[in-house]
TIZAGU-257846 format. One record per atom (N, C-alpha, C): residue in one letter; x, z, y. Coordinates in pm, whole numbers, padded with zeros to 5 digits, always signed. Each point is the difference from the previous one (the first is absolute). Layout:
<rs>
aXZY
...
</rs>
This chain:
<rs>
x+09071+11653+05204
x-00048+00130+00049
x-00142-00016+00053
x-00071+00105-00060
x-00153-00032+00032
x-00040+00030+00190
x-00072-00031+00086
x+00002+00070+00123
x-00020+00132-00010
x-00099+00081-00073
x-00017+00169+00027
x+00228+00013-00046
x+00061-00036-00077
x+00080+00065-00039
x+00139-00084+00136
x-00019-00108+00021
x+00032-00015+00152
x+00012+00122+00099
x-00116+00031+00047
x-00051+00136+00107
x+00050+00080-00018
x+00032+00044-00141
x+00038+00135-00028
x+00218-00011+00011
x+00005-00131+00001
x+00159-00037-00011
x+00037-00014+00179
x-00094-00004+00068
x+00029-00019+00137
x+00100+00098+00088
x+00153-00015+00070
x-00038-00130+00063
x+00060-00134-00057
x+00056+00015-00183
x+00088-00118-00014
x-00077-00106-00044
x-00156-00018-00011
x-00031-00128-00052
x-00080-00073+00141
x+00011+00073+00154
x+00028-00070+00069
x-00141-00029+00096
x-00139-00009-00108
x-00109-00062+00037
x-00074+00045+00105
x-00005+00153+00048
x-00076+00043+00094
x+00084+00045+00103
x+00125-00023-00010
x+00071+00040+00118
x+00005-00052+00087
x-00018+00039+00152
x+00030-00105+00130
x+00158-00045-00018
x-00051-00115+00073
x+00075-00183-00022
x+00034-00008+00197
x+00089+00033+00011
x+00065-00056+00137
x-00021-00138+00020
x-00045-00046+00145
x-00018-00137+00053
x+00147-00067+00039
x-00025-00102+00021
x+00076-00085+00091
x-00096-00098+00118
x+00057-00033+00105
x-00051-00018+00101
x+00072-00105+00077
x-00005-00129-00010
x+00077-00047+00094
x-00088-00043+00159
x+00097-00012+00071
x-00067-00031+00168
x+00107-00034+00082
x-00078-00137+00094
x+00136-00003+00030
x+00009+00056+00221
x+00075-00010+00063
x-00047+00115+00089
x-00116-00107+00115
x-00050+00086+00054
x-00153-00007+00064
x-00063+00109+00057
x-00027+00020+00152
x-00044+00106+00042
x-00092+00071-00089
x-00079-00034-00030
x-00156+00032-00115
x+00110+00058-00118
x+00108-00051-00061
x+00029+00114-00134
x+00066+00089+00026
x+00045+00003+00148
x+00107+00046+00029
x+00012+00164-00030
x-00169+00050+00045
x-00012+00125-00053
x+00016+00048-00142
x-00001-00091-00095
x+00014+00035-00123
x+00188+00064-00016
x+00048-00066+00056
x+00168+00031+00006
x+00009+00098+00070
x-00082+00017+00104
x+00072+00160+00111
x-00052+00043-00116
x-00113+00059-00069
x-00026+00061-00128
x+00120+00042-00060
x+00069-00082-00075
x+00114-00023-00064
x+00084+00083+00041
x+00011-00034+00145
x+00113+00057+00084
x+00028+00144+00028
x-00150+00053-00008
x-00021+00118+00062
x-00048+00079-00137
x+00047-00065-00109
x-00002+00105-00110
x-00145+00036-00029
x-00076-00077+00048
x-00181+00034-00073
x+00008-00074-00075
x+00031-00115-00091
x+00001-00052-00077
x+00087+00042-00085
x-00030-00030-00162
x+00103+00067-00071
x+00055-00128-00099
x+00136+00047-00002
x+00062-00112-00020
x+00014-00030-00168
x-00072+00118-00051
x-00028-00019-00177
x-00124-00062-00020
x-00071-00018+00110
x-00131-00047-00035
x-00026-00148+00057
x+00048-00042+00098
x-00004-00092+00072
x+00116-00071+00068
x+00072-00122-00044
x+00105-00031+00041
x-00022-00144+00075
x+00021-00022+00171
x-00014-00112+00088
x+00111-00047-00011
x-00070-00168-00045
x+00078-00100+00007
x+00059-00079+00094
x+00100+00019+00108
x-00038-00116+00084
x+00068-00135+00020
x-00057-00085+00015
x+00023-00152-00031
x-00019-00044+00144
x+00109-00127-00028
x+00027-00026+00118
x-00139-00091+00116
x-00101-00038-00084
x-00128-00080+00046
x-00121-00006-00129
x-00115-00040+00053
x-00066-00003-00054
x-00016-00041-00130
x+00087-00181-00034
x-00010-00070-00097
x+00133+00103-00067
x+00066+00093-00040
x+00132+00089-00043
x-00124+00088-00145
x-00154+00044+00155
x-00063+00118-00059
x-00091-00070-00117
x-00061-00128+00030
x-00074-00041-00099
x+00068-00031-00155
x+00151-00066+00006
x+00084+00012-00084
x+00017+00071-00073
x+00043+00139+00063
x+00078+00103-00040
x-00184+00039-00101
x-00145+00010+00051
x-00080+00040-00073
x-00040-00159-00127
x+00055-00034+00053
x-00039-00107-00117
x+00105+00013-00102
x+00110+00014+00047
x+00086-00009-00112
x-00013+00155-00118
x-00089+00086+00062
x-00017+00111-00103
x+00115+00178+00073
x+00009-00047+00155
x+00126+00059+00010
x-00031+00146+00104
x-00128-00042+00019
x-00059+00080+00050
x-00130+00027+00001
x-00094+00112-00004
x-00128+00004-00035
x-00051-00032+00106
x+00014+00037+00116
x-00118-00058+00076
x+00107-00062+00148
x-00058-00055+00109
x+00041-00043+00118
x-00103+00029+00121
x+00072+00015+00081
x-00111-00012+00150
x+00010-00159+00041
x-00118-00091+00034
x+00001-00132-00006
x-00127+00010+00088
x-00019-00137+00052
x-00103-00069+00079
x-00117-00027-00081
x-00132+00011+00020
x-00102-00013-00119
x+00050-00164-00036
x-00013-00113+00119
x+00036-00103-00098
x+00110-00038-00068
x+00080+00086+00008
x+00110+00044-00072
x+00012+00057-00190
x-00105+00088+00056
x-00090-00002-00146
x-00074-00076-00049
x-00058-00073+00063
x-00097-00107-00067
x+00092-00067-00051
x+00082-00103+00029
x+00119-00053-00070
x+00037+00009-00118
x+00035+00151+00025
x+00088+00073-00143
x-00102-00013-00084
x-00121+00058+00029
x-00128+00016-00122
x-00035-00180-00037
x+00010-00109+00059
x-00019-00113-00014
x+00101-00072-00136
x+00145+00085+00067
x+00136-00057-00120
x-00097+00097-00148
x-00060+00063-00054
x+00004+00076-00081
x+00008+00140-00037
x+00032+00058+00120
x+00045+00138+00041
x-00085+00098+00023
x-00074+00085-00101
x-00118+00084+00070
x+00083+00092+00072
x-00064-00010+00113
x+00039+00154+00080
x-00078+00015+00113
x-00018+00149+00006
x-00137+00009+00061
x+00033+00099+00130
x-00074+00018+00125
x-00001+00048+00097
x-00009+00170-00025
x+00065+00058+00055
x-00041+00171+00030
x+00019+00078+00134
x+00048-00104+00081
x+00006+00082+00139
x+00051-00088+00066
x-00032-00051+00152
x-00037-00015+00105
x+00158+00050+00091
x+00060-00059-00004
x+00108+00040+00101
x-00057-00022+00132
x-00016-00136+00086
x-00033-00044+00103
x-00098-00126+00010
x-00091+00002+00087
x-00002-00143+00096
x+00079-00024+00073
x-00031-00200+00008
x+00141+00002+00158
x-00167-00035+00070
x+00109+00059+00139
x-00097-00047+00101
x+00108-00037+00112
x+00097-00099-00044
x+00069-00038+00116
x+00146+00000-00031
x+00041+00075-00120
x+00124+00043-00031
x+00069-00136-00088
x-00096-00087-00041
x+00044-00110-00052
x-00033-00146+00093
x+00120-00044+00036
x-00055-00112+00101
x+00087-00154-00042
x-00028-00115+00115
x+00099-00118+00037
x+00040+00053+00105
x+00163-00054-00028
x+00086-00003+00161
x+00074-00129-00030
x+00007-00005+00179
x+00071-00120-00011
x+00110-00008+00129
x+00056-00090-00006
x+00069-00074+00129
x-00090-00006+00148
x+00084+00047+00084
x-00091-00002+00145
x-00080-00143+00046
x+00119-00108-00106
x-00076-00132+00066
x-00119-00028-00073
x-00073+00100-00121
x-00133-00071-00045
x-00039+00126+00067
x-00131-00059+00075
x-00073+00042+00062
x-00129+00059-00074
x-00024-00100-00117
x-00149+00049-00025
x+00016-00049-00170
x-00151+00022-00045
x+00031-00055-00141
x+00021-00139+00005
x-00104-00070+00019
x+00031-00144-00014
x+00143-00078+00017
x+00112+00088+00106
x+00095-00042+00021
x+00130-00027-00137
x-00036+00099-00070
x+00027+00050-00139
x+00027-00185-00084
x-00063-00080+00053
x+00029-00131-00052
x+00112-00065+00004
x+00047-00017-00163
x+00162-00067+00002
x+00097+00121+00016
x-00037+00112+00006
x+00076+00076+00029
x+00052+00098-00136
x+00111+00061-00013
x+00024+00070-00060
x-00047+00170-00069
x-00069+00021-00084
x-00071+00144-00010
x+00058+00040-00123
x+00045+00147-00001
x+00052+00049-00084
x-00101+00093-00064
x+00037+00028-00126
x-00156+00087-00082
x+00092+00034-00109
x-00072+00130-00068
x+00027+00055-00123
x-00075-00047-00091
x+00072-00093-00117
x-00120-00087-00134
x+00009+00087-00067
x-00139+00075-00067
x-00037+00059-00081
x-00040+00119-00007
x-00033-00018+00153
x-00048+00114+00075
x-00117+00006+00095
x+00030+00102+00063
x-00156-00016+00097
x+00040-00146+00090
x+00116-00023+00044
x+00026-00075+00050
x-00044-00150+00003
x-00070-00010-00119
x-00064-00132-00026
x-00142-00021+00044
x-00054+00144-00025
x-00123+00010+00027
x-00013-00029+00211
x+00075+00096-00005
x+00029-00015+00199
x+00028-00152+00008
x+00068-00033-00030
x+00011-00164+00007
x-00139-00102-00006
x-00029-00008-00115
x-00164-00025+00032
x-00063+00033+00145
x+00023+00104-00026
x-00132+00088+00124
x+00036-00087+00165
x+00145+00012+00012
x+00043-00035+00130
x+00038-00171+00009
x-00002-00071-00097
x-00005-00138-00001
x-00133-00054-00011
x-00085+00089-00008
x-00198-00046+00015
x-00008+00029+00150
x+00031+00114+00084
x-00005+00040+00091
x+00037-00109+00114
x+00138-00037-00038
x+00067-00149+00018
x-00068-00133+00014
x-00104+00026-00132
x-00056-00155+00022
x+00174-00114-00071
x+00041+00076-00078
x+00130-00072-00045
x+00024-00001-00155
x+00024-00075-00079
x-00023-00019-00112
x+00194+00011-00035
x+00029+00063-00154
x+00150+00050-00027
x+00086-00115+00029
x-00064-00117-00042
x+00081-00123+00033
x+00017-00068+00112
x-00048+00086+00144
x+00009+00008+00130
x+00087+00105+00081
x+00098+00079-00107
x+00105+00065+00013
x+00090+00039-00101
x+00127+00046+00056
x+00079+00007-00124
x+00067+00143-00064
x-00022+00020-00065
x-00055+00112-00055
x+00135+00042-00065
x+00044+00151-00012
x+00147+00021-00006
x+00009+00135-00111
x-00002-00010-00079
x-00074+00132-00115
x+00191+00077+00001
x-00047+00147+00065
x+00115+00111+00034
x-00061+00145-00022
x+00064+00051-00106
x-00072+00160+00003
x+00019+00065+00096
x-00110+00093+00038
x+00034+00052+00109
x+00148+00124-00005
x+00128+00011-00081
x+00060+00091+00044
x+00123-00138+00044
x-00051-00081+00027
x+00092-00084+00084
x-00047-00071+00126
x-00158+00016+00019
x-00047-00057+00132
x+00092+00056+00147
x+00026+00107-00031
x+00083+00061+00164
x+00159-00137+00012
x+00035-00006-00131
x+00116-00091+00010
x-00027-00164+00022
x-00107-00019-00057
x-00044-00161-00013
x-00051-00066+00194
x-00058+00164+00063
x-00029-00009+00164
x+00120+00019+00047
x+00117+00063-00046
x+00111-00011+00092
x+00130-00142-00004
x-00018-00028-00067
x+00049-00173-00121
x-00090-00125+00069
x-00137+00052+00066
x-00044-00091+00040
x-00090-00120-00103
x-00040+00030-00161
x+00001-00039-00036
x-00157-00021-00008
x-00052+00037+00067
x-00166-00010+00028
x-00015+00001+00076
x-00104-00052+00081
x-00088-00030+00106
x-00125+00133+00028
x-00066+00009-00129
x-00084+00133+00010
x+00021+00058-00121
x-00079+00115-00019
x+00016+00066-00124
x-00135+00080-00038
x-00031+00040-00146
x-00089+00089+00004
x+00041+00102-00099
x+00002+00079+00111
x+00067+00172-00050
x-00068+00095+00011
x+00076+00126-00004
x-00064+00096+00030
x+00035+00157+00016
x-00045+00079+00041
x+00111+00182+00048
x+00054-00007-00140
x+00148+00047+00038
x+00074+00015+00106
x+00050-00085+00057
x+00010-00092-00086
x+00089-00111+00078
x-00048-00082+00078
x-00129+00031+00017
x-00054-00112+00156
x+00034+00082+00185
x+00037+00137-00076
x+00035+00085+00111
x+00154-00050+00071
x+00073-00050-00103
x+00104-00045+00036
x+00016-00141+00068
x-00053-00064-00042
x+00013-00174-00004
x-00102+00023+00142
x-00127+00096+00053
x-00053-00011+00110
x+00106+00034+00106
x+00106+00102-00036
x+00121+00009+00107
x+00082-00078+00042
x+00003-00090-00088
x+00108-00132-00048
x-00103-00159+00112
x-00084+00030+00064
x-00068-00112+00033
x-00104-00081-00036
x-00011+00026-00119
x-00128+00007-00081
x-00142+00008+00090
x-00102-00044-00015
x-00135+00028+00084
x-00113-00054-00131
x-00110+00112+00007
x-00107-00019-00089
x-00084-00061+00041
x-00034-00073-00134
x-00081-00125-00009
x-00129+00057-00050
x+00005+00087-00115
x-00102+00043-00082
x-00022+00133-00040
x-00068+00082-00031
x+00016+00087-00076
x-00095+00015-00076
x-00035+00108-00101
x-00066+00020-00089
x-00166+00077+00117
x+00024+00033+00108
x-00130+00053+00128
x-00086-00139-00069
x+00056-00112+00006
x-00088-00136-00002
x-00043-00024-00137
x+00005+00080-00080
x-00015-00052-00168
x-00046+00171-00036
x-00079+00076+00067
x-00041+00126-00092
x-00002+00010-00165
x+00039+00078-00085
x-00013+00055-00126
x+00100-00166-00074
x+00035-00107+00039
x+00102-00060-00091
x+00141+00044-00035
x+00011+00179+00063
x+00169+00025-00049
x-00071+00108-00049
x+00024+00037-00112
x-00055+00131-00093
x+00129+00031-00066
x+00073+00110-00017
x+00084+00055-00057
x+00000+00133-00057
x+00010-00051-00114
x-00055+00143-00145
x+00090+00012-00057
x+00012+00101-00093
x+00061+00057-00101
x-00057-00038-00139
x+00068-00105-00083
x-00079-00019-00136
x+00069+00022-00108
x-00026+00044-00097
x+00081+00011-00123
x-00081-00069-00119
x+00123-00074-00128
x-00007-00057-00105
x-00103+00101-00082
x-00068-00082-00071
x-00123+00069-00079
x+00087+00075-00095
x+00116-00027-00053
x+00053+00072-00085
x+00030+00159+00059
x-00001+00035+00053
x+00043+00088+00126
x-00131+00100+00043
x-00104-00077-00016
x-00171+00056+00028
x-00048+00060-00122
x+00093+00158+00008
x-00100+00038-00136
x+00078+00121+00034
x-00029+00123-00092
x+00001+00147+00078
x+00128+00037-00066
x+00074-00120-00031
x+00165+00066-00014
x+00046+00038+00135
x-00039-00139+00066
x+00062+00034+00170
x-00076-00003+00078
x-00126+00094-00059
x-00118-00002+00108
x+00065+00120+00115
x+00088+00119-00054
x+00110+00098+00097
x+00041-00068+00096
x+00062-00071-00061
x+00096-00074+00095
x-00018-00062+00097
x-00117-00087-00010
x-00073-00100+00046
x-00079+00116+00139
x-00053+00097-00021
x-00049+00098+00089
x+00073+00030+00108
x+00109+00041-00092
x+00129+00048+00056
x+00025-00059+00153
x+00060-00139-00035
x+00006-00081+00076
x-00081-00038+00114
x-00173-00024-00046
x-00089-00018+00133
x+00014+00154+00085
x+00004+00120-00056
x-00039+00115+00068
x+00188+00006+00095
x+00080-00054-00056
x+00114+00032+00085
x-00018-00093+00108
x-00039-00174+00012
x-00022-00106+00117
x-00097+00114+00088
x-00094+00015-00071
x-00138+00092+00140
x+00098+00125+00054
x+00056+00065-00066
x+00097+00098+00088
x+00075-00051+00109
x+00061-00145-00023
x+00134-00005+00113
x-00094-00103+00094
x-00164-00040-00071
x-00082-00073+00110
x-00040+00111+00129
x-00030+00115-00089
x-00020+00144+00076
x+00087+00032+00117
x+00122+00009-00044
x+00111+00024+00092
x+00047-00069+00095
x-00009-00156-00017
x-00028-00103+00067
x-00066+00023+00121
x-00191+00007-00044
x-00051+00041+00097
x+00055+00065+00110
x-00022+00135-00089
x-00010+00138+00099
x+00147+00024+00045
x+00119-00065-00022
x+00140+00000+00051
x+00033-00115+00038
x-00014-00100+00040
x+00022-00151-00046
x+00166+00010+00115
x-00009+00057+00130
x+00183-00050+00016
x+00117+00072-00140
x-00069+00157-00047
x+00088-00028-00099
x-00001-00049-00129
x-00078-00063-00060
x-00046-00085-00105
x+00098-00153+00079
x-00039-00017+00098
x+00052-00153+00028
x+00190+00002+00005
x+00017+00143+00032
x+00130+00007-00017
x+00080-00006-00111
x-00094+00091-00114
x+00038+00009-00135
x+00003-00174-00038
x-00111-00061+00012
x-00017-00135-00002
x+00098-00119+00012
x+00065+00031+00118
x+00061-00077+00102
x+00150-00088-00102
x+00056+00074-00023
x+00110-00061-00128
x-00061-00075-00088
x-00147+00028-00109
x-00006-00099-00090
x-00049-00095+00056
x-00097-00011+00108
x-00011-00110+00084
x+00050-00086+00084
x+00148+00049-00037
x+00090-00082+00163
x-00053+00007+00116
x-00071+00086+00055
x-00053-00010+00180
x+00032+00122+00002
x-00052+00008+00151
x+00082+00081+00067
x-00125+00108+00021
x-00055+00146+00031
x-00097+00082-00015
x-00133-00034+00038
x+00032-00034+00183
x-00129-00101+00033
x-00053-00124-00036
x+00130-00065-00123
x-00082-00119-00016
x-00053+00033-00115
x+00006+00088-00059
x-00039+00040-00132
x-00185+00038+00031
x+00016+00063+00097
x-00085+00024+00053
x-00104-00150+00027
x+00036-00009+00069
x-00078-00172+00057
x-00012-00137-00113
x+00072+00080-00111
x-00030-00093-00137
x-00135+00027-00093
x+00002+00165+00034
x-00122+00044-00060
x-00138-00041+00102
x+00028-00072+00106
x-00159-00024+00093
x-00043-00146-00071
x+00049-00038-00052
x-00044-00138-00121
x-00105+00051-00140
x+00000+00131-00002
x-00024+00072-00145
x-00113+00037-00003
x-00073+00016-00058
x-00121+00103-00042
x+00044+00047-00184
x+00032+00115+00018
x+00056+00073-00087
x-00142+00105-00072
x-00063-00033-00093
x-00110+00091-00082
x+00095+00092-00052
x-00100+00167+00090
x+00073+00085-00099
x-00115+00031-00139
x+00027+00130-00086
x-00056+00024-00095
x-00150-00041-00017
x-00064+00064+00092
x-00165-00053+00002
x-00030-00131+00059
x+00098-00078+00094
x-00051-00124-00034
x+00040-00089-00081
x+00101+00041-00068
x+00033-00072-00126
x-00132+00017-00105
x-00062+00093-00012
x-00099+00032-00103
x-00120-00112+00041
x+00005+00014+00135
x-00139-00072+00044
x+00005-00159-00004
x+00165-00015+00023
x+00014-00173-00059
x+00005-00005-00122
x+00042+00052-00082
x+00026+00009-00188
x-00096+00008-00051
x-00073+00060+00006
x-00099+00130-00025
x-00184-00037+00028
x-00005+00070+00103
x-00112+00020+00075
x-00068-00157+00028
x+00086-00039+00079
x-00057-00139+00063
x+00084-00106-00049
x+00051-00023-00142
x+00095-00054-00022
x-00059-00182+00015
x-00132+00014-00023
x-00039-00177-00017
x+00061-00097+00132
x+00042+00133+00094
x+00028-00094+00165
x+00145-00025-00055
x+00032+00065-00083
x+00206-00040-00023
x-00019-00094-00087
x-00072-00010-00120
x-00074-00095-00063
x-00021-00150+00066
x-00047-00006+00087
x-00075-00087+00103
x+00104-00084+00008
x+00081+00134+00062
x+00141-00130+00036
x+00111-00019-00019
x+00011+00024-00114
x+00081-00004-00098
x-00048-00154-00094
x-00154-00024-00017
x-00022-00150-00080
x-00028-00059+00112
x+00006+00021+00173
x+00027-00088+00101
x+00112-00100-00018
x+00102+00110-00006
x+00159-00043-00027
x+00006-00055-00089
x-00031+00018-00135
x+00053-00034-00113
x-00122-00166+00019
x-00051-00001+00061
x-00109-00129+00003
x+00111-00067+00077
x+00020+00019+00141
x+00101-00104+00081
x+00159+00018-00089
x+00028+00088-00074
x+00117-00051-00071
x-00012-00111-00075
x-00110-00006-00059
x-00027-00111-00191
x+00003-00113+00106
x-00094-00018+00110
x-00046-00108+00128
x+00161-00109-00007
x+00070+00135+00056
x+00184-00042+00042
x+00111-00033-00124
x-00040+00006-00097
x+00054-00007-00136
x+00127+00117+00003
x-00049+00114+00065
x+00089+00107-00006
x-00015+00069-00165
x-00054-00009-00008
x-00100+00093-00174
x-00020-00155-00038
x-00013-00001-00121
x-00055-00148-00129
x-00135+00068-00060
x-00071+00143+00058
x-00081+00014-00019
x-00078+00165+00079
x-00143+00014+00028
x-00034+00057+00030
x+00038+00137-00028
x+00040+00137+00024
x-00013+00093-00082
x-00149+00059-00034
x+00048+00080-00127
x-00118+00128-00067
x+00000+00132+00086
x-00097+00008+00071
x+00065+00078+00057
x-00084+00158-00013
x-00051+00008-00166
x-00054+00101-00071
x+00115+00113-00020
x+00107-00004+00023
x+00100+00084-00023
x+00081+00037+00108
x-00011-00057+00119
x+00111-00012+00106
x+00024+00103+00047
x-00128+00116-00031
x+00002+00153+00084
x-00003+00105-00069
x+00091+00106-00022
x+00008+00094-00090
x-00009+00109+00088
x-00091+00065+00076
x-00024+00114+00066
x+00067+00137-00061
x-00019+00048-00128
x+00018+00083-00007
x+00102+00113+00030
x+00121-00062+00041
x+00127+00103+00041
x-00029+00019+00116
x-00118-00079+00103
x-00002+00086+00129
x-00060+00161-00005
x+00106+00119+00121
x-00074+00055+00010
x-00156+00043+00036
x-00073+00102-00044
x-00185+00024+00071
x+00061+00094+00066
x+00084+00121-00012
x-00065+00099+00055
x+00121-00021+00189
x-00060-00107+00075
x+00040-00036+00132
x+00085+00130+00056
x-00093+00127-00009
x-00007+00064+00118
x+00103+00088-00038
x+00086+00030-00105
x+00027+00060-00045
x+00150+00033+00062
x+00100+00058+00023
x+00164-00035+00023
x+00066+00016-00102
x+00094-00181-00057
x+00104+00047-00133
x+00105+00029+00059
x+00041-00020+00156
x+00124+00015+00051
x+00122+00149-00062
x-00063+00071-00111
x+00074+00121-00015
x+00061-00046-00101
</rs>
């Protein structure tokens, strides 16, 4: 069938019709708004279907294995994936941490250095490696100066009550818990500005105007329930409060770790001023190749696909 005689056969030969996403994520204050979305029926469930997986290394899988088009992930999270072979490129800006990702530990280590010989638990294949670095330089302690305990995080709350670590590096929600549990912070992401970046990226197969709808769809429903967030946040934190396991105020006090870009500053990191996301993005991907996290630098001519953000800021889609 020639294409003009395609067009004219539409919608059964398929080619220009919007293409529903998939989305996996696994939970995290920063996506969390994408699900009240969900929840609250601004998202539509023919166009956009959330995946959720139980941790980070579930989401990279589930997009590697072809099973989902895109994931919410840690930028060096993406660097990774794009390192195995995997183009997939950035389109929106969920969060910075600024505190929401930390070390905790046992009351008896006092400080980093104490951290020696001692037990630390981490997520492999995740940001968690990268934090590891960061807080064993901080240390003045080299990996083979502690012993290192690789646990995804939807089992860290159990591995601190088991006793089976000494410290850990986690992060909301579940550092909200394990801080109730006796837990005391060692680190957080306050001490490491712009090394926790968490975006929304989708497979290049996916980046093209089958599901360029969809793909819209999706960022303009997160900026709605970021909206509501704001300007309602006890009842946003309530709506919240179930997929996050905490309780309203801690939902609350999970988001003071966050810097959450809404629509226009997503444009101005993507977009506008994108060479500073640029910047440090081949920061990271430099101290990854350093750590033999990556077997090689990324390209990072493709990493940013601006175009599904909204321009017109000022506008309200809330109707």
């Amino acid at each position: 069938m020639s294409f003009f005689a395609c067009v004219l056969a539409m919608p059964a030969c398929g080619l220009l019709i919007d293409k529903p996403i998939a989305v996996a994520a696994h939970v995290w204050p920063g996506y969390a708004p994408m699900f009240l979305a969900q929840d609250e029926g601004w998202l539509n469930a023919k166009q956009v279907r959330l995946v959720q997986t139980r941790n980070a290394t579930a989401s990279i899988q589930a997009l590697i294995n072809g099973e989902v088009d895109g994931a919410a992930l840690t930028l060096d999270e993406v660097l990774k994936v794009r390192s195995m072979g995997l183009p997939v490129s950035v389109v929106m800006v969920f969060n910075v941490s600024a505190g929401a990702d930390m070390l905790l530990a046992d009351a008896s280590i006092k400080n980093l250095p104490e951290l020696k010989g001692k037990r630390i638990g981490y997520e492999p294949s995740s940001v968690g490696e990268v934090m590891l670095i960061k807080i064993l330089q901080m240390a003045h302690l080299t990996k083979k100066e502690v012993l290192l305990v690789p646990i995804n995080v939807d089992q860290h709350h159990q591995a601190w009550r088991n006793k089976q670590i000494d410290a850990i590096i986690t992060y909301e929600p579940v550092a909200t818990l394990l801080l109730t549990q006796g837990a005391h912070k060692l680190f957080d992401t306050r001490q490491a500005p712009n090394m926790v970046i968490d975006v929304l990226v989708l497979r290049k197969d996916a980046l093209n105007f089958r599901y360029a709808t969809s793909i819209r769809h999706l960022i303009s429903a997160h900026f709605r329930a970021l909206r509501h967030l704001s300007h309602n946040p006890h009842d946003a934190a309530y709506r919240m409060a179930a997929h996050l396991g905490l309780g309203v105020q801690q939902v609350l006090g999970a988001y003071k770790g966050l810097q959450l870009p809404d629509a226009a500053n997503n444009y101005r990191l993507l977009a506008a001023d994108k060479q500073l996301f640029l910047n440090s993005a081949h920061s990271l991907a430099t101290l990854m190749f350093e750590h033999q996290l990556i077997k090689q630098p990324n390209d990072l001519s493709s990493l940013i696909r601006d175009e599904y953000l909204p321009r017109d800021f000022n506008v309200n889609h809330d109707e």
